[in-house]
C-alpha positions in Angstrom: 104.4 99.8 172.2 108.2 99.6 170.9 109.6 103.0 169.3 112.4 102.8 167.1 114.8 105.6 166.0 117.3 104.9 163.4 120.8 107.1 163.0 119.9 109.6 159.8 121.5 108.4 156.6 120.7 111.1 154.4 124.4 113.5 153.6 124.4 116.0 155.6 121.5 115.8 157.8 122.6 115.8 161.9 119.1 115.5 163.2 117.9 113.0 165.3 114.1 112.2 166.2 114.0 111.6 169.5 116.0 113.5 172.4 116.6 112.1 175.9 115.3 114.9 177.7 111.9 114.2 175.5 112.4 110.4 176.0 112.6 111.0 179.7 109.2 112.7 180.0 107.4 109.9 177.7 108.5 106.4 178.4 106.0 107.0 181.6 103.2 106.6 179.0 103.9 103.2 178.4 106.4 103.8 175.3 109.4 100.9 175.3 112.2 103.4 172.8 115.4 101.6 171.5 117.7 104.0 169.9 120.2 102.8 167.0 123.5 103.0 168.4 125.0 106.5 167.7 121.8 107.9 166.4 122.2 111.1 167.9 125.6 111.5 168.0 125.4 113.7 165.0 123.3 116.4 167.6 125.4 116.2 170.3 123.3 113.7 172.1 125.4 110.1 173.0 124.1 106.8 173.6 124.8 107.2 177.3 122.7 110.0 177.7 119.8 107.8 176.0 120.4 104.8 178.3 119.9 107.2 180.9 116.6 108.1 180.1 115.5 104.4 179.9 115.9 103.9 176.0 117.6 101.0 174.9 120.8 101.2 172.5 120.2 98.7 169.8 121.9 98.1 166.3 118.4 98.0 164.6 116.2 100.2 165.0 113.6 98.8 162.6 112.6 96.0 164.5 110.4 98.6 166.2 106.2 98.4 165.9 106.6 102.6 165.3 109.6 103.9 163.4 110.6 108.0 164.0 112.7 109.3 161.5 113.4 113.0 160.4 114.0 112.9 157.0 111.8 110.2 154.5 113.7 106.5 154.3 116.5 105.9 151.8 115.4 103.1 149.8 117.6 100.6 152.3 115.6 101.8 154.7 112.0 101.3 152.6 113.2 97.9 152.4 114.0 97.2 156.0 110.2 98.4 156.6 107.5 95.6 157.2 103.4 95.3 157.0 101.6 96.4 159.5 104.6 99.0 161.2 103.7 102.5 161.3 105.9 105.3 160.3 106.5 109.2 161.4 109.1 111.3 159.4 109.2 114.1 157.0 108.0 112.5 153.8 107.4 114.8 151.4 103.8 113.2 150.2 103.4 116.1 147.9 106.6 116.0 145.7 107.6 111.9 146.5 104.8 110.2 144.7 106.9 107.3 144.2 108.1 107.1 147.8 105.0 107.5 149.0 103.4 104.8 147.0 106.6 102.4 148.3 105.3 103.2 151.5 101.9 101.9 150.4 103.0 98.9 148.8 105.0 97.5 152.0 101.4 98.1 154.2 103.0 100.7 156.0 100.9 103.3 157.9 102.8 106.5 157.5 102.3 109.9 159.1 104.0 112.9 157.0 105.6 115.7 159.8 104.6 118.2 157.5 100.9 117.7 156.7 100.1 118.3 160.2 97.1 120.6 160.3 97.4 124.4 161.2 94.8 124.2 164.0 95.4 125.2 167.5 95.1 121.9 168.8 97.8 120.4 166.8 100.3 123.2 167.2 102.3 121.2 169.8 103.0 118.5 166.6 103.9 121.4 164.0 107.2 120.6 163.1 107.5 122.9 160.2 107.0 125.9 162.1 110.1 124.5 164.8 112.0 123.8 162.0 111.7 127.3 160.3 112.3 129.3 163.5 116.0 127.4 163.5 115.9 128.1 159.9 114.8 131.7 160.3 117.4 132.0 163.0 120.1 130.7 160.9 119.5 132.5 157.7 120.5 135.8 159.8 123.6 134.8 161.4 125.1 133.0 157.7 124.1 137.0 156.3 126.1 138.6 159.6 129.2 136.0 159.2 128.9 137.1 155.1 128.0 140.7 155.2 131.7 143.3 155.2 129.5 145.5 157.8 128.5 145.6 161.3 125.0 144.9 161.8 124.5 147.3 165.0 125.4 150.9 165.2 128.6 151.6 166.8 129.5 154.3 168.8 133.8 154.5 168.8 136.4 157.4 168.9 136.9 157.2 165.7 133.5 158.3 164.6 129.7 156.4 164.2 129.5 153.5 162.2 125.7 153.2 160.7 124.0 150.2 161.4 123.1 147.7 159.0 120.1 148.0 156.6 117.8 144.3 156.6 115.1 143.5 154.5 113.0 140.1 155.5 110.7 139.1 152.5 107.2 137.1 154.1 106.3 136.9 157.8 105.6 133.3 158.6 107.5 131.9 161.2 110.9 132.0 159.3 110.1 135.2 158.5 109.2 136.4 161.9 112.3 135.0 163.3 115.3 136.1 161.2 113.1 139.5 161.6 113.5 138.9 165.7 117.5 137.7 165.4 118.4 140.7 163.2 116.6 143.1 165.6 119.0 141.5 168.2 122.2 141.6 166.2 121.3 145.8 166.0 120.3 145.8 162.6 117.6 148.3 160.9 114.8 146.1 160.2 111.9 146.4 157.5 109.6 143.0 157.0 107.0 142.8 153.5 104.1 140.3 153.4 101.5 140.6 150.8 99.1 139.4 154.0 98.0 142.8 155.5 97.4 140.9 159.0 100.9 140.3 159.7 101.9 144.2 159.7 101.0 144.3 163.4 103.2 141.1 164.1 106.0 142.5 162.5 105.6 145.9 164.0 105.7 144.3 167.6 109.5 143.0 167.1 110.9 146.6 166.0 110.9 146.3 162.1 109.1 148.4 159.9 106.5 147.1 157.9 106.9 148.0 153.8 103.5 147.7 152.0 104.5 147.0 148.7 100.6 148.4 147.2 100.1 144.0 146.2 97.5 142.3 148.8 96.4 138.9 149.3 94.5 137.3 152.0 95.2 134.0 153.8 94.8 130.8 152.8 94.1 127.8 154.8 97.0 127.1 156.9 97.9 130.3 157.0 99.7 130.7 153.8 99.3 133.5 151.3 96.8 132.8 149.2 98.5 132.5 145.0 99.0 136.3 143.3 97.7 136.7 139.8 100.6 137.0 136.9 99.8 140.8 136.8 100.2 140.9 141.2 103.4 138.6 140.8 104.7 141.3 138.4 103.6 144.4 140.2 105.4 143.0 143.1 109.0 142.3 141.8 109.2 145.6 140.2 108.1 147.2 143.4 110.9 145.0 145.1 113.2 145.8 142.8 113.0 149.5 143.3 113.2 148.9 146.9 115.9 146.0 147.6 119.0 148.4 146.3 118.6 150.2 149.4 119.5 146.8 151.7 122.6 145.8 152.9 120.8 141.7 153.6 117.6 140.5 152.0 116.5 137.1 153.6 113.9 135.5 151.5 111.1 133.6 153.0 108.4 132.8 150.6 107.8 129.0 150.3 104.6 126.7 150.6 105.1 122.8 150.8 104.5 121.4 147.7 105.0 124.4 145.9 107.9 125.9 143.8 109.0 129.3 145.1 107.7 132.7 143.8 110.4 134.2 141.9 110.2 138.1 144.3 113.7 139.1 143.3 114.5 139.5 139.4 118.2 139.6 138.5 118.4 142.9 137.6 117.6 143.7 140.9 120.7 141.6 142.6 122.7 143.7 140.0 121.6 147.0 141.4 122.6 146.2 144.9 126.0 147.2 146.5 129.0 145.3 146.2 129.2 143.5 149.6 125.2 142.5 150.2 124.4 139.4 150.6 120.7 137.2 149.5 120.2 134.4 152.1 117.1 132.2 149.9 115.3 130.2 152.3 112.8 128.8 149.6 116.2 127.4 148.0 114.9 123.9 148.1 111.7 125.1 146.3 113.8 126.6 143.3 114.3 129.9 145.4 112.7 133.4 145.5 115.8 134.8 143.8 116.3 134.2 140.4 119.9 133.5 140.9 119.6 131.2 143.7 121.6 127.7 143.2 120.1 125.3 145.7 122.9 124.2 147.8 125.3 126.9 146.9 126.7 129.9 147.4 127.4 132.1 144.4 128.5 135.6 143.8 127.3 138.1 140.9 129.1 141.6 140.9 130.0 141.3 144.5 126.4 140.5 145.8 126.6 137.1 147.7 123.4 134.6 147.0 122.9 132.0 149.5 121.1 129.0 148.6 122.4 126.4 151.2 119.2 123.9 151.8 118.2 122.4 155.2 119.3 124.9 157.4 117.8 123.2 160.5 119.9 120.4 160.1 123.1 123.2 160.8 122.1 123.7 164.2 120.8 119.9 165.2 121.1 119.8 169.1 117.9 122.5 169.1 116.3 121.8 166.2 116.2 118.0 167.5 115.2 118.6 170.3 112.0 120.8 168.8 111.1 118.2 166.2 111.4 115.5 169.4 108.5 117.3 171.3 106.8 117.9 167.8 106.9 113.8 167.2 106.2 113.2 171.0 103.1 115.0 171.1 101.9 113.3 167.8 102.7 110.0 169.5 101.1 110.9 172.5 97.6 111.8 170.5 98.2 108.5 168.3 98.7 106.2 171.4 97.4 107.4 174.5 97.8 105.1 176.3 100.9 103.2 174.9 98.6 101.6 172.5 97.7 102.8 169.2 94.0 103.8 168.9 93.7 105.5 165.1 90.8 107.8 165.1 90.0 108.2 161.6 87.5 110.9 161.6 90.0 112.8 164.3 91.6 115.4 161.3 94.7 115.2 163.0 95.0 111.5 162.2 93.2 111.6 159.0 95.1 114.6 157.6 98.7 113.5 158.8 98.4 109.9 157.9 99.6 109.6 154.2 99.4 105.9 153.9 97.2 104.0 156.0 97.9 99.8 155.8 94.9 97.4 155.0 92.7 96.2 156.9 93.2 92.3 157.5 91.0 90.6 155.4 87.4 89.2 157.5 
């Protein structure tokens, strides 16, 4: 079976979907890869380094029976796709209708990266939670770079210098590791979730855990399950007592397919120091501050609001190298032995697939 991976058009995205290292450890299972000519120049990652894990440097990648992407295909791309060729990217099923439907229309059978079910099994293909512990990652050191202060205490002649005051707003994986990069960096961390269940995770990595008097249990996949009007309210004036007292708030609160819960009110930006900073990681949903610009960076009275979107794609030699494994273990469960073999009652299959081509007719 021939995989092809095309350079990224999208601006501004550096990914790429495959890796050589990954490569290397899966063209024994019977994969033939051809890799568009500078696809992962962009990460780091030239075409000699492909050639030397047995890919082949082509000029089209598209001629391939499976197609690996990271971001969903510009319309050039949609029209470059054929019947019967399968498809793995991000693809946003939930807000692309009419992307999706394209997909449909050409009788391609496409698998969305991010409706990959949150069961043990699959977590080898979860390439949302990869991508938000780059994000997660990132979100801390854009607030260090940004924030007039040191984040760890410092010990000089000249006298102690306090250590930075962090605030980390949900405790899913992006959550869980700005949480872990800030404790490393020296700051004072405190982590909220309205999911009680989390408190012992975030107590392992050194923060303290603020309980904010709003609860909500899990929902499947892990998410938070939807507050009431009355919780949603309870819980941004409770933050907004509380987030004056932070030098960084790094804002985590997004579900796929969702627009953002609004957890910081701008009154409550206005009572913070001169000098804080807001790094918004549900900026592509809208943000969970309501002064967040998606894809900018603003400033009201001295408080800087980031609201810079795919923050993965800042650090691409990692992150593509985690969403590589991510798309090589959903390969290797597609085609198992080089050859695809669909289960459709497998709920990996069934629940990634997002278009599914049409059966020739009898």
């Amino acid at each position: 079976m021939r995989i092809g991976v095309p350079r990224e058009t999208q601006p501004g995205e550096r990914r790429v979907a495959l890796v050589p290292d990954v490569i290397a450890r899966i063209v024994d299972s019977r994969f033939d890869i051809v890799v568009e000519k500078g696809a992962g120049a962009s990460a780091s990652f030239r075409d000699a380094d492909y050639e030397q894990a047995d890919a082949r440097i082509v000029d089209d990648a598209f001629v391939a029976d499976v197609v690996v992407k990271v971001r969903k295909p510009s319309n050039e791309e949609l029209g470059r796709l054929r019947d019967g060729q399968l498809l793995i990217a991000f693809l946003e099923p939930l807000t692309d209708t009419y992307g999706i439907e394209r997909l449909a229309s050409k009788g391609v059978t496409a698998f969305a990266m991010e409706s990959i079910p949150r069961i043990t099994r699959a977590q080898p293909m979860d390439a949302l939670s990869s991508q938000s512990t780059v994000s997660g990652y990132k979100a801390v050191l854009l607030a260090a770079e940004r924030l007039p202060k040191f984040f760890p205490m410092l010990m000089t002649a000249a006298g102690t210098v306090p250590p930075a005051k962090v605030l980390v707003l949900g405790a899913g994986v992006a959550g869980l590791q700005a949480i872990a990069t800030a404790r490393r960096l020296g700051a004072v961390v405190t982590g909220v979730d309205v999911r009680s269940v989390v408190k012992e995770q975030i107590e392992s990595l050194g923060a303290t855990f603020l309980a904010l008097g709003v609860r909500a249990a899990e929902a499947v996949g892990g998410y938070p399950q939807e507050l009431s009007d009355e919780e949603q309210r309870r819980q941004q004036d409770e933050l907004a007592a509380r987030i004056p007292e932070y030098d960084v708030v790094v804002t985590t609160a997004l579900v796929p397919g969702r627009p953002a819960p609004k957890l910081i009110p701008a009154a409550a930006v206005a009572a913070m120091r001169p000098g804080s900073v807001i790094v918004d990681l549900a900026a592509e949903a809208g943000g969970n501050c309501e002064l967040t610009e998606p894809g900018e960076e603003t400033e009201h009275g001295g408080v800087r609001v980031v609201g810079f979107t795919n923050l993965a794609s800042t650090m691409p030699a990692h992150a593509s190298q985690l969403y590589a494994r991510n798309v090589a273990a959903l390969l290797q469960h597609l085609a198992p032995e080089g050859e695809l073999a669909l289960d459709w009652d497998d709920e990996i299959t069934s629940q990634t697939c997002v278009t599914r081509a049409k059966a020739p007719a009898a």
